[in-house]
RODO-2510 file (C-alpha; in nm, 4 decimals, decimal comma):
residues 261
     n   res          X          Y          Z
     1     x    -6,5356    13,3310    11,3992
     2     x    -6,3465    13,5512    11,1191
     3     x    -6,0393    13,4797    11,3387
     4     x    -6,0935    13,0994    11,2729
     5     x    -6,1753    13,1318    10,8968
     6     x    -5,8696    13,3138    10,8227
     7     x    -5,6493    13,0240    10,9561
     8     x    -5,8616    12,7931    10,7418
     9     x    -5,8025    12,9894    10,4755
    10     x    -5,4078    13,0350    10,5103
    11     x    -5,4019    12,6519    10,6179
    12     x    -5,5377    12,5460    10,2875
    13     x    -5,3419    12,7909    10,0617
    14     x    -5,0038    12,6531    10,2752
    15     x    -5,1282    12,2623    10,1522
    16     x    -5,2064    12,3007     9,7989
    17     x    -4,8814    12,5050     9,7480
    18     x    -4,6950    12,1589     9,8775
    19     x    -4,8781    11,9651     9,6835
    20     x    -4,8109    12,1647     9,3899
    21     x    -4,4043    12,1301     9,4906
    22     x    -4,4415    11,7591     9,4755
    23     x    -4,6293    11,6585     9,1884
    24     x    -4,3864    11,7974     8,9151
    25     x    -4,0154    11,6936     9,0422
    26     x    -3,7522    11,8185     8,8821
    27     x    -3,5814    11,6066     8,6132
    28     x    -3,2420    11,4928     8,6761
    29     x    -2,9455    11,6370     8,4291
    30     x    -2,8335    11,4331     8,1521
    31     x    -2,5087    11,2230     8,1628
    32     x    -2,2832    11,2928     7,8865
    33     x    -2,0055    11,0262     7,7616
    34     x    -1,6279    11,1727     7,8687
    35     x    -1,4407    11,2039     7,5430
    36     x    -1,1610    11,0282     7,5072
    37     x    -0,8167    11,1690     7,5223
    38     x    -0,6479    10,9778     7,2568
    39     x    -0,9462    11,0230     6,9822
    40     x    -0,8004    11,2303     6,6837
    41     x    -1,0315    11,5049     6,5806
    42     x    -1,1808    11,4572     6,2053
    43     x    -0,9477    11,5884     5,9289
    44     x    -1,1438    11,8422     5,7642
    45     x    -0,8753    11,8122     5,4308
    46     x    -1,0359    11,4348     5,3688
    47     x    -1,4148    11,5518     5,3820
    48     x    -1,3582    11,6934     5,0401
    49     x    -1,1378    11,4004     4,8904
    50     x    -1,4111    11,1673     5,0020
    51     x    -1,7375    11,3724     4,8818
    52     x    -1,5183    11,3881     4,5078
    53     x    -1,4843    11,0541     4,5142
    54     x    -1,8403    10,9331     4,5912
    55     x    -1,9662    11,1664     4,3116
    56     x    -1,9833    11,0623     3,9954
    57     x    -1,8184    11,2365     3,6840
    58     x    -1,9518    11,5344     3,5092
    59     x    -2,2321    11,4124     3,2486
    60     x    -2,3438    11,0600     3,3953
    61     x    -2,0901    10,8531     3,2302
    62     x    -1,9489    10,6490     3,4184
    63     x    -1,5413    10,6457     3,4268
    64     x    -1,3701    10,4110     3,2221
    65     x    -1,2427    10,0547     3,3165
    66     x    -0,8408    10,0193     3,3947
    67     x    -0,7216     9,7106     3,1296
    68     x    -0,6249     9,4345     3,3004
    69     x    -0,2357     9,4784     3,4235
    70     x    -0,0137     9,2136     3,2720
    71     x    -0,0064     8,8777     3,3698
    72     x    -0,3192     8,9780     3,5309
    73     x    -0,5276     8,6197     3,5831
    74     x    -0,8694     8,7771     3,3891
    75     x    -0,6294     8,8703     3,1172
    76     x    -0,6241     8,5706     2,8526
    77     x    -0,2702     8,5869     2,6860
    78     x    -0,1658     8,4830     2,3688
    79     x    -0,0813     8,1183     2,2629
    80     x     0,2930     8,0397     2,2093
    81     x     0,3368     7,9781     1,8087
    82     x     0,0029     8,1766     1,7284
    83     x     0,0334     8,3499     1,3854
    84     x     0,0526     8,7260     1,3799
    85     x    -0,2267     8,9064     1,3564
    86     x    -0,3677     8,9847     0,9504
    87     x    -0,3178     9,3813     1,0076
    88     x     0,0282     9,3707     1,1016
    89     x     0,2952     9,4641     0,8086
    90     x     0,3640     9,1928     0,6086
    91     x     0,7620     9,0934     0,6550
    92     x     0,9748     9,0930     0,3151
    93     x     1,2716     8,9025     0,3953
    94     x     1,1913     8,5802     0,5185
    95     x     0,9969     8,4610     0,2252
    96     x     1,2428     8,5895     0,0120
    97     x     1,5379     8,4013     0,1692
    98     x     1,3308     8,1109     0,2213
    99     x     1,2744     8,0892    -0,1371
   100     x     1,5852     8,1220    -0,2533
   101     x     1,6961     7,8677     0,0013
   102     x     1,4433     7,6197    -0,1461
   103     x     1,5185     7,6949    -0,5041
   104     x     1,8866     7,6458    -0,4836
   105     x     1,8345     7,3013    -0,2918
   106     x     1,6077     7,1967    -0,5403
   107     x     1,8397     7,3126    -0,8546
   108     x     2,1237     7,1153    -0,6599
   109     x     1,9292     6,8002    -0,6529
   110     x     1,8045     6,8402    -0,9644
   111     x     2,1960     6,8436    -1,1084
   112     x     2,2255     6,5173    -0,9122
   113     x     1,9138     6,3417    -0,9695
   114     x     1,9015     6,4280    -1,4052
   115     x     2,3593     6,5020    -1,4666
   116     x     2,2024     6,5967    -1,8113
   117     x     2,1363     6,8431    -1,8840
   118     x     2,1362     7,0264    -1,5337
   119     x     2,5519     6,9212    -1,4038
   120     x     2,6215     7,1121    -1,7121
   121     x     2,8065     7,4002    -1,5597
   122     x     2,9544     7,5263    -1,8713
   123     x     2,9412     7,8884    -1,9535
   124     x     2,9228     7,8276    -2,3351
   125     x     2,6230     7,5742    -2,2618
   126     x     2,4778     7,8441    -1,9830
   127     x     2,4867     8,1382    -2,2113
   128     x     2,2947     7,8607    -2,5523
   129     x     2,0315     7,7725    -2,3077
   130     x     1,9517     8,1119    -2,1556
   131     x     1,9643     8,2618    -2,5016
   132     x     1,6800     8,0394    -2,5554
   133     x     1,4978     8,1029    -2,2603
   134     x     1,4898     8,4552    -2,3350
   135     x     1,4428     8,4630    -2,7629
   136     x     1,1955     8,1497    -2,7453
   137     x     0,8375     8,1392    -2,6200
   138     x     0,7860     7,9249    -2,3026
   139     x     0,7892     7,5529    -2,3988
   140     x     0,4477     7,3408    -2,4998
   141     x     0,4131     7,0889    -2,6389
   142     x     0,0508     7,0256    -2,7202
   143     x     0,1347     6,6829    -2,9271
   144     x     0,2032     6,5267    -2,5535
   145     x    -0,0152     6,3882    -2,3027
   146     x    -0,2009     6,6073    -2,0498
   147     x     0,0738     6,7481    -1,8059
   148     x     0,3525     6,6496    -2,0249
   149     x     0,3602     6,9473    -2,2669
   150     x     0,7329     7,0393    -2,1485
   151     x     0,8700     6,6370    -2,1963
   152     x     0,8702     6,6219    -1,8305
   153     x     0,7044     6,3330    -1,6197
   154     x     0,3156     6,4124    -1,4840
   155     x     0,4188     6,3080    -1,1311
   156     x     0,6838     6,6126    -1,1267
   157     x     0,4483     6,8667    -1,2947
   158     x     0,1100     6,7856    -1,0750
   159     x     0,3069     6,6940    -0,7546
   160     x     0,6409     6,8656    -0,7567
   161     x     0,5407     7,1864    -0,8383
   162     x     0,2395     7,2144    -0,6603
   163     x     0,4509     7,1584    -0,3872
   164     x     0,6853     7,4096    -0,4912
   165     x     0,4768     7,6607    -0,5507
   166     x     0,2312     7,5734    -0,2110
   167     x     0,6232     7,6743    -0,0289
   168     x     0,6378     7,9708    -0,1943
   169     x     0,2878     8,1171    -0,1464
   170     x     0,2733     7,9607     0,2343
   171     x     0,5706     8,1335     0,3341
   172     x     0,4287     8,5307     0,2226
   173     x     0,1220     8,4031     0,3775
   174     x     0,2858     8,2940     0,7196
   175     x     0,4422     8,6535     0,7379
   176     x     0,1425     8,8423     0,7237
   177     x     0,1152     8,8630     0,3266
   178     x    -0,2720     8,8684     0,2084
   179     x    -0,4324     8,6347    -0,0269
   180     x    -0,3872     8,8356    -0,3435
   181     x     0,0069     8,9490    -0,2623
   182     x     0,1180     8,5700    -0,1339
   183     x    -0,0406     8,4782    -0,5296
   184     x     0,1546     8,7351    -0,7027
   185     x     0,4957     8,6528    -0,4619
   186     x     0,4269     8,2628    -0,6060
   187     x     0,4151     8,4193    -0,9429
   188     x     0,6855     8,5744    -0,9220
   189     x     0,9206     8,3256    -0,7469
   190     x     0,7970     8,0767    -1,0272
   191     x     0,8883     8,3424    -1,3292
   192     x     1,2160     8,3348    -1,1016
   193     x     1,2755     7,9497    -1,1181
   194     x     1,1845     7,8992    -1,4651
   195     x     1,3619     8,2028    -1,6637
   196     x     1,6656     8,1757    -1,3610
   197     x     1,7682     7,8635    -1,1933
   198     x     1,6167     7,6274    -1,4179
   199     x     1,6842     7,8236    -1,7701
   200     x     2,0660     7,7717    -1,7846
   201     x     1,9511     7,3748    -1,8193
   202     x     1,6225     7,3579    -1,9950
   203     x     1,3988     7,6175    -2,1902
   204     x     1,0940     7,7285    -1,9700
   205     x     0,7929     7,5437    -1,9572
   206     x     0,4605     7,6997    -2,0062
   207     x     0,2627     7,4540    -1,8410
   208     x     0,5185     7,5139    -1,5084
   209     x     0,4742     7,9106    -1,5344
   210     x     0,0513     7,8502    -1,5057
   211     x     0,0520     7,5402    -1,3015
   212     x     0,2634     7,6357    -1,0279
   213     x     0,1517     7,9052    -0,8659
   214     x    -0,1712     7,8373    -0,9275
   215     x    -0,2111     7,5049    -0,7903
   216     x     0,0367     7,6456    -0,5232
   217     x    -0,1933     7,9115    -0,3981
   218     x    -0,4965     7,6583    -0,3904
   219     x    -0,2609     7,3728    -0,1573
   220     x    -0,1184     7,7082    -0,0239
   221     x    -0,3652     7,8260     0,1504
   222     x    -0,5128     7,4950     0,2702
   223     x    -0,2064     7,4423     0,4342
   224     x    -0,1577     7,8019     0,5701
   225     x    -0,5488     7,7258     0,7247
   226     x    -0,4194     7,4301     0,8582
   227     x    -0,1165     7,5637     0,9951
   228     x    -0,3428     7,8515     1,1820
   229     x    -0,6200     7,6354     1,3321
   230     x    -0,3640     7,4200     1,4591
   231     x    -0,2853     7,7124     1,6892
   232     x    -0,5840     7,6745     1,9034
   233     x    -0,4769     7,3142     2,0507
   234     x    -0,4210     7,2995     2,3739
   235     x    -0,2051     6,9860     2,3557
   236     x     0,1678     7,1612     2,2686
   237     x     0,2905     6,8937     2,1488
   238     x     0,0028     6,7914     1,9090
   239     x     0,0180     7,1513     1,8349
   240     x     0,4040     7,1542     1,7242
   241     x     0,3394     6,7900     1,4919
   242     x     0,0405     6,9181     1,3190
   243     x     0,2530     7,2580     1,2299
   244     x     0,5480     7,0518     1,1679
   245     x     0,3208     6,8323     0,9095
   246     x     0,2061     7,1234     0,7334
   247     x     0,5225     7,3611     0,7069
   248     x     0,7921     7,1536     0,8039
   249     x     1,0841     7,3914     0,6901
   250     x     0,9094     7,6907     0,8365
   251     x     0,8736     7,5171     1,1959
   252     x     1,2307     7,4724     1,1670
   253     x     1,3095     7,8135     1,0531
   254     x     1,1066     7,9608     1,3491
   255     x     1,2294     7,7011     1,6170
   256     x     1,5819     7,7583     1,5780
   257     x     1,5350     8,1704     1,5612
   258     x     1,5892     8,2151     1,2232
   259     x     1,3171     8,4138     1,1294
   260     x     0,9805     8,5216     1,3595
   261     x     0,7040     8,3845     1,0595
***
């Protein structure tokens, strides 16, 4: 009896240890990928490139925009013919040539148009009239109509030297002269015509040395407006006439390369 419980008992101990065996098998070993011979390792130099790049600048600000390169499509350029800007330095010789230009054309047609007194090219009669010019007040005669004080027709005083002095003023103001500098350059190239081109003819006028560069400043600067707006037409060549219209001499001046304003 003892002899048959012991085999029980080693018969039971020999089945639960199998059982045991099979209920937990072992997991199989994970299957790694085979690296690949031609994959280049990482560059540890770029890790530090790329982390400085991704950060952004000392104090939150963010960096600054690149301009646009030139010729660059966002990048608007500027029109050709547009006036220079109204900081820029104002340029001394064109008006002054220009001026001169236009007063000795006008003194030459002058000696054609009127032979007397202005084809008078005698130094005796020179030196009489430009002693007068300079010992005598400016001419004005008060006993004649309204703009005929010097003896001279109304259409030359309102129209002619408007126009004269409108040239005058709208060439300073084309090169970058202001308002107040492009008055006192019409003053001046009027005390210039009067007491030097015109003197050696005909005793200075005081109604010219008011009128012109006064009404030239006002017709002046409407045309100098005119001439800048017309800058922003597309249309080149409605751009060109309506400059042309307005400063006909200066258009050709700038069109053949004589001057830049």
């Amino acid at each position: 009896m003892a002899l048959s419980r012991a085999c029980a008992a080693a018969v039971l101990v020999a089945l639960s240890a199998a059982c045991a065996g099979q209920s937990a098998p072992p997991a199989p070993p994970a299957r790694s990928a085979p690296a690949r011979a031609d994959a280049a390792p990482p560059r540890a130099d770029t890790a530090p490139l790329r982390a400085a790049q991704a950060a952004p600048p000392a104090g939150g600000a963010a960096a600054p925009e690149r301009p646009p390169a030139a010729g660059a499509r966002g990048a608007a350029a500027p029109r050709g013919g547009a006036a220079a800007p109204e900081s820029a330095e104002p340029s001394w010789a064109p008006p002054i040539l220009h001026s001169l230009a236009v007063f000795t054309v006008t003194r030459s047609v002058e000696a054609v148009l009127w032979p007397e007194p202005f084809a008078d090219f005698r130094l005796e009669r020179w030196g009489y009239h430009y002693g007068e010019a300079y010992t005598k007040p400016p001419l004005f005669d008060a006993s004649q109509p309204a703009f005929r004080w010097d003896h001279d027709p109304w259409p030359i005083n309102v129209v002619g030297h408007a126009l004269l002095g409108s040239e005058i003023y709208m060439r300073a103001r084309t090169c970058r002269f202001g308002v107040a500098a492009a008055a006192a350059f019409a003053i001046a190239g009027t005390h210039l015509w009067e007491y030097g081109y015109e003197a050696n003819g005909v005793r200075p006028s005081a109604l010219d040395l008011v009128y012109t560069p006064l009404a030239g400043a006002l017709l002046g600067e409407l045309r100098h407006a005119t001439w800048r707006a017309a800058g922003g037409i597309e249309s080149a060549p409605a751009r060109v006439f309506l400059r042309a219209v307005v400063d006909p001499f200066g258009e050709i001046e700038r069109g053949i390369g004589i001057f830049d304003c």
